[in-house]
NUDREN-788073 format. One record per residue (C-alpha): x, y, z; residue number from 1. Coordinates in nm, 3 decimals, padded with zeros to 5 digits. Example, Ala and Ser with C-alpha at 12.3 -4.5 7.8 and 13.67 -1.06 7.14 Angstrom:
<pts>
<<01.230; -00.450; 00.780>; 1>
<<01.367; -00.106; 00.714>; 2>
</pts>
This chain:
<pts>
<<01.147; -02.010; 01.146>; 1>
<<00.892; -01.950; 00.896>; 2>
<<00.628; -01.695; 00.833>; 3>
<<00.308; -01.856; 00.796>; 4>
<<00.103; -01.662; 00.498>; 5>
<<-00.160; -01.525; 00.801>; 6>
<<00.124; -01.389; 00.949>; 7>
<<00.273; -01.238; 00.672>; 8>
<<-00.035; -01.085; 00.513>; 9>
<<-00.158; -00.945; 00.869>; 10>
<<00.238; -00.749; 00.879>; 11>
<<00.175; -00.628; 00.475>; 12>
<<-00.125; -00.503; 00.559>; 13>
<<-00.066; -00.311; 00.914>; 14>
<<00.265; -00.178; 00.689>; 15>
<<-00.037; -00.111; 00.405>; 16>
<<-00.227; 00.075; 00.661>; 17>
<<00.034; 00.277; 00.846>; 18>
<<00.182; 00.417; 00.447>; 19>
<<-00.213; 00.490; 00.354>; 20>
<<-00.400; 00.623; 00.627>; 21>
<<-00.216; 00.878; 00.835>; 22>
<<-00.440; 01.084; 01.020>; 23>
<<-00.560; 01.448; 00.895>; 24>
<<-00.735; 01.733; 01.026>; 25>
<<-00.981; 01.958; 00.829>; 26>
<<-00.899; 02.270; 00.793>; 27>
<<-00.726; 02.332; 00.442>; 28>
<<-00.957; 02.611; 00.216>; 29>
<<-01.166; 02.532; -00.055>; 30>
<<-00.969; 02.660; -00.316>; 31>
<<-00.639; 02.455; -00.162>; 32>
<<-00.852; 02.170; -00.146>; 33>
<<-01.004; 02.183; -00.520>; 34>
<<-00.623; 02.190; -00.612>; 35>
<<-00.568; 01.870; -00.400>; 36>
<<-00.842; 01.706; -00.607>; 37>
<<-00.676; 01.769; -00.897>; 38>
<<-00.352; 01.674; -00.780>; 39>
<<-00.513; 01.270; -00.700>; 40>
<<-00.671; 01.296; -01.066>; 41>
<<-00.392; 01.376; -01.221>; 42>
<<-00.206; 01.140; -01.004>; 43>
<<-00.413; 00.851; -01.153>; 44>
<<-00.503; 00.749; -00.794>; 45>
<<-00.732; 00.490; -00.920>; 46>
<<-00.451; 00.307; -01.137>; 47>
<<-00.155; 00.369; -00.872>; 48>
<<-00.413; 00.174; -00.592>; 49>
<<-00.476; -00.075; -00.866>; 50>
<<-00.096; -00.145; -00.918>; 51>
<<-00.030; -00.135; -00.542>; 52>
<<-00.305; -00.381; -00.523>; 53>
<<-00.163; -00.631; -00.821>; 54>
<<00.188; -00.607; -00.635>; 55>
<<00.033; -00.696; -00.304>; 56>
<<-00.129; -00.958; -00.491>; 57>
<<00.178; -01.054; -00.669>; 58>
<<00.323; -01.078; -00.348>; 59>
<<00.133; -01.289; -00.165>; 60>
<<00.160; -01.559; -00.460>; 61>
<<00.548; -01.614; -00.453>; 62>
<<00.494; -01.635; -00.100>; 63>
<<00.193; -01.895; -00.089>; 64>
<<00.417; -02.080; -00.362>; 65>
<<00.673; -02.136; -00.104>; 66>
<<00.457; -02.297; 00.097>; 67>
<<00.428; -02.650; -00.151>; 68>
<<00.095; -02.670; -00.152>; 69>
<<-00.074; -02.923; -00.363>; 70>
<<-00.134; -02.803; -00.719>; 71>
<<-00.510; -02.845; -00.709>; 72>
<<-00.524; -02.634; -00.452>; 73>
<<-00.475; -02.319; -00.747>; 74>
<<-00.828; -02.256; -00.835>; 75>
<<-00.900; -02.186; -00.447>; 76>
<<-00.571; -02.007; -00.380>; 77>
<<-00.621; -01.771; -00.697>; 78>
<<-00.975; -01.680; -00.596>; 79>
<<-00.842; -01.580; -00.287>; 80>
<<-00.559; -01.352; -00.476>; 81>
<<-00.821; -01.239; -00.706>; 82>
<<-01.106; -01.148; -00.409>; 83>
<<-00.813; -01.011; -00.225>; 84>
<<-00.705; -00.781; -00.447>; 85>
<<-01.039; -00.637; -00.614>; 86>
<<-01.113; -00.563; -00.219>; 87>
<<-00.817; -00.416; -00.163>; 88>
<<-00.884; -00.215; -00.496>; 89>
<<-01.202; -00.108; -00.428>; 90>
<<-01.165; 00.025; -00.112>; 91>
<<-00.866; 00.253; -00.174>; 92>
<<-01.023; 00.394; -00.451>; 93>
<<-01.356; 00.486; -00.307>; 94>
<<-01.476; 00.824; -00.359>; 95>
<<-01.437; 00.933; 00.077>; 96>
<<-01.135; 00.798; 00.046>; 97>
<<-01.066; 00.967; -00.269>; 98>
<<-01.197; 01.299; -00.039>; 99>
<<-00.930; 01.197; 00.232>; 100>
<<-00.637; 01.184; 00.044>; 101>
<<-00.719; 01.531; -00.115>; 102>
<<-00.732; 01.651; 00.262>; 103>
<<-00.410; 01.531; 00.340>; 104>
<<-00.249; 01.635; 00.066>; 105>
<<-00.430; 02.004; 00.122>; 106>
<<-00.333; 01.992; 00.462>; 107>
<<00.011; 01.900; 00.327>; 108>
<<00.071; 02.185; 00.132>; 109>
<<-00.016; 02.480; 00.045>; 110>
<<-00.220; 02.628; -00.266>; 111>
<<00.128; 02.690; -00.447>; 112>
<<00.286; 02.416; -00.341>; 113>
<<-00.030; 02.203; -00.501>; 114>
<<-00.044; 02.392; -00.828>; 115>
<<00.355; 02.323; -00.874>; 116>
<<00.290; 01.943; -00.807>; 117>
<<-00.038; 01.931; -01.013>; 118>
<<00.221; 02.096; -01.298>; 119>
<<00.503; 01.865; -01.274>; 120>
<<00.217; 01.562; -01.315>; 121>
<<00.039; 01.729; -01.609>; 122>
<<00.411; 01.793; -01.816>; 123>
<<00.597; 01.522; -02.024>; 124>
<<00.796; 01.451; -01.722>; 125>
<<00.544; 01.388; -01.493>; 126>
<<00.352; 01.142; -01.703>; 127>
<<00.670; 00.943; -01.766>; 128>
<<00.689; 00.963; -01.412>; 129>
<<00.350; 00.807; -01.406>; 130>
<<00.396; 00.563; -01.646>; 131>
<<00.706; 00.413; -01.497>; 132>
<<00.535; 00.420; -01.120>; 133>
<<00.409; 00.122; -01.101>; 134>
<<00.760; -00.120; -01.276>; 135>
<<00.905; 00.089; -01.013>; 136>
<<00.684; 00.000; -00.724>; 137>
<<00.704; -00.328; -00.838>; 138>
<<01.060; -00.365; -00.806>; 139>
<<01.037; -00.132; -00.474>; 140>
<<00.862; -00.454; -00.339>; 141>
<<01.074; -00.688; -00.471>; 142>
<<01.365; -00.543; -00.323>; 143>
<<01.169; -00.510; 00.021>; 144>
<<01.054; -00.878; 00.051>; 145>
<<01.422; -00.972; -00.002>; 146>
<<01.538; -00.774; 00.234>; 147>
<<01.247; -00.860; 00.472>; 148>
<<01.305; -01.254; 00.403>; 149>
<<01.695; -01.204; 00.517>; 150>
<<01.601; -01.051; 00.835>; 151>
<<01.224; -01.312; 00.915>; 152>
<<01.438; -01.505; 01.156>; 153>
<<01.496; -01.155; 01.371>; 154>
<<01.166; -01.059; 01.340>; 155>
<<01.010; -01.338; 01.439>; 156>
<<01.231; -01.355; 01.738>; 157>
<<01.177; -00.985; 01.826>; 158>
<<00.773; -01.054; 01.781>; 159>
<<00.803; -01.323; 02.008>; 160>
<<01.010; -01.160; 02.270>; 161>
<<00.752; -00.869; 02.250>; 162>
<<00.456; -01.114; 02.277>; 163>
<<00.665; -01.250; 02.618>; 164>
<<00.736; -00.916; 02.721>; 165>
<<00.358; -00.775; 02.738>; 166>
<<00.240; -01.072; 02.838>; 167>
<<00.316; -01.001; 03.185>; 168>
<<00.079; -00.723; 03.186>; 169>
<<-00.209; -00.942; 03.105>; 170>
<<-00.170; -01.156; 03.462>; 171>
</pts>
């Protein structure tokens, strides 16, 4: 059975959305949190949610390609990709969420911890780290939506066996 591309974008993005936005608490000190803050810069937050948002967009255009559409239909379906992604883009990288991510991380660890990782991405290492990230990623997803395509049969089944099961709590 196949995955419509509703279906399969709706799953990328609850998996999106479970990875981003685990829930903090405030609480982390001012200094701890500065550190944090220097930690995202330095983790070029901004180009890492760009790349994310490229693969995701990469992504969904093998799998649209699968589908056969008609090749006129490009122009519309690479809008889509385009208005998808600069979304996605934008609101990763906005400056609260910027804030949120500094929390977590502060929350995370502590003011040591945070100048040790800020070093590591500031040395050689660390920006070849950085530079590799997102070829990486890439090929992190690759390998993913291969091993998610072998298994779509079973997942479908085990969505709709879950759909069946809570259905009987909506009689």
């Amino acid at each position: 059975m196949k995955w419509s591309v509703r279906k399969r974008s709706i799953v990328l993005k609850k998996i999106i959305i479970l990875f981003l936005f685990v829930s903090s608490a405030t609480g982390a000190s001012e200094s701890r949190h500065k550190v944090a803050e220097a930690l995202i810069e330095a983790m070029q937050m901004d180009y890492q949610f760009q790349v994310m948002a490229d693969n995701l967009r990469a992504l969904q255009a093998r799998q649209i390609h699968t589908l056969g559409l008609d090749p006129k239909a490009k122009p519309v379906i690479d809008k889509y990709l385009e208005d998808m992604t600069n979304l996605l883009f934008t609101t990763l990288s906005q400056q609260n969420s910027q804030q949120q991510y500094a929390q977590m991380y502060a929350k995370a660890f502590s003011e040591k911890e945070l100048r040790d990782i800020l070093a590591f991405y500031q040395s050689e290492t660390g920006q070849a780290f950085l530079k590799h990230s997102p070829e990486i990623m890439a090929g992190f997803t690759q390998i993913a939506e291969s091993q998610i395509a072998s298994i779509q049969d079973q997942l479908m089944d085990l969505q709709q066996s879950f759909q069946t099961d809570l259905a009987q709590f909506n009689e």
